[in-house]
Every structure is written in structure tokens, then in C-alpha cells.
C-alpha positions, 0 to 999 in steps of 0.5 A, a space after each residue: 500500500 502507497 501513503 499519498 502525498 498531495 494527490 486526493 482519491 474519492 476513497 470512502 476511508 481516509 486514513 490521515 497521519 500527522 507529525 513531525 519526524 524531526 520533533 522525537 515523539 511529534 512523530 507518533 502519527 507518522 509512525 502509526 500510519 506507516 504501520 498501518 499502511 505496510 499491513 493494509 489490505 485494503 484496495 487503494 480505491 477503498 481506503 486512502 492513507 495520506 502522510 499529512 506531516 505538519 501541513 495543519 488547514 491545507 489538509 482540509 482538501 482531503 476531508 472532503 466527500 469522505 465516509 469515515 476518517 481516521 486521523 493518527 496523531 501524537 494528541 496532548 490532553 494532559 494523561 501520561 506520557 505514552 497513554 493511547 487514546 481513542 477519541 470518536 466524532 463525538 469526543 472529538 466534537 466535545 474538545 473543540 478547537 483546542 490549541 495545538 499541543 504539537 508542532 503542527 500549524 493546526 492540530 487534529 481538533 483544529 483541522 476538524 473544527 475547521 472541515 465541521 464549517 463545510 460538512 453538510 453530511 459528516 463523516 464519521 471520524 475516529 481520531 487515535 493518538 499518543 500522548 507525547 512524553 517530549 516534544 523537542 528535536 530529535 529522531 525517534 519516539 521516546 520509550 514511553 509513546 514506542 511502548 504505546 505503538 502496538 496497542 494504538 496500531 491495534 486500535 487503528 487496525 480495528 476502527 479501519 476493519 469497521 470502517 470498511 466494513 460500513 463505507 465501502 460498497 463491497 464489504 457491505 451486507 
């Protein structure tokens, strides 16, 4: 499976990694959806998996027409260092437009603050993050947040499997 890098597909699932690699563990997202995409088997035409990096609102294009959306982060809500959280659209919704605890021009809750002004019809939207232990340069993710890597992949592994199974015509019932 290709990661997509400023080319928009009319996938139904969106699978949107973000980070920085350059920032230690900013780079939590990028890892998951690498991992991710490696073991995908998925058709490209029903699930698209974009490495958005730090390009924060110019992502915005990439939301659009989508079913469902998993978005992978380094997410900073104040838990410990390394701590998976799951976050559904609902949950997303509730923490607003937060300011960015990361590196990013706009962060995950930020992006999605801004695509809810455009929605008619709202995909569903899953976001599955990391909670960073430090955000400063260097390469590579601290021991707590690698530690965490497994348990959010297995997140995100299941979140995608249900997505595809309700969005993409073929795996319907």
C-alpha cells in the first residue's frame, strides 16, 4: 500500500497521519500510519492513507466527500506520557478547537473544527493518538509513546476493519 502525498482519491476511508519526524515523539502519527499502511489490505480505491506531516488547514482538501476518517496523531490532553487514546466524532466534537499541543500549524481538533464549517453530511471520524512524553528535536519516539505503538496500531487496525466494513460498497451486507 502507497501513503499519498498531495494527490486526493474519492476513497470512502481516509486514513490521515500527522507529525513531525524531526520533533522525537511529534512523530507518533507518522509512525502509526506507516504501520498501518505496510499491513493494509485494503484496495487503494477503498481506503486512502495520506502522510499529512505538519501541513495543519491545507489538509482540509482531503476531508472532503469522505465516509469515515481516521486521523493518527501524537494528541496532548494532559494523561501520561505514552497513554493511547481513542477519541470518536463525538469526543472529538466535545474538545473543540483546542490549541495545538504539537508542532503542527493546526492540530487534529483544529483541522476538524475547521472541515465541521463545510460538512453538510459528516463523516464519521475516529481520531487515535499518543500522548507525547517530549516534544523537542530529535529522531525517534521516546520509550514511553514506542511502548504505546502496538496497542494504538491495534486500535487503528480495528476502527479501519469497521470502517470498511460500513463505507465501502463491497464489504457491505
Amino acid at each position: 500500500m502507497t501513503v499519498t502525498i498531495g494527490l486526493v482519491s474519492d476513497a470512502p476511508v481516509l486514513v490521515l497521519g500527522l507529525g513531525n519526524l524531526l520533533l522525537l515523539d511529534d512523530a507518533a502519527g507518522l509512525r502509526l500510519l506507516e504501520d498501518l499502511s505496510r499491513d493494509s489490505k485494503y484496495a487503494e480505491e477503498d481506503v486512502e492513507f495520506v502522510d499529512g506531516g505538519t501541513q495543519g488547514l491545507a489538509l482540509l482538501g482531503y476531508l472532503n466527500d469522505r465516509k469515515a476518517i481516521i486521523i493518527l496523531d501524537a494528541v496532548g490532553l494532559g494523561a501520561a506520557p505514552g497513554t493511547v487514546h481513542l477519541l470518536d466524532s463525538d469526543e472529538v466534537a466535545a474538545l473543540g478547537g483546542r490549541r495545538a499541543t504539537t508542532s503542527h500549524e493546526g492540530n487534529a481538533l483544529e483541522l476538524l473544527a475547521t472541515a465541521r464549517l463545510f460538512w453538510e453530511d459528516p463523516p464519521r471520524i475516529t481520531l487515535v493518538g499518543i500522548e507525547p512524553g517530549q516534544i523537542a528535536t530529535g529522531i525517534g519516539l521516546t520509550p514511553a509513546v514506542e511502548a504505546a505503538i502496538p496497542q494504538a496500531l491495534a486500535m487503528a487496525r480495528k476502527v479501519l476493519a469497521e470502517m470498511v466494513q460500513a463505507y465501502v460498497p463491497c464489504h457491505t451486507r
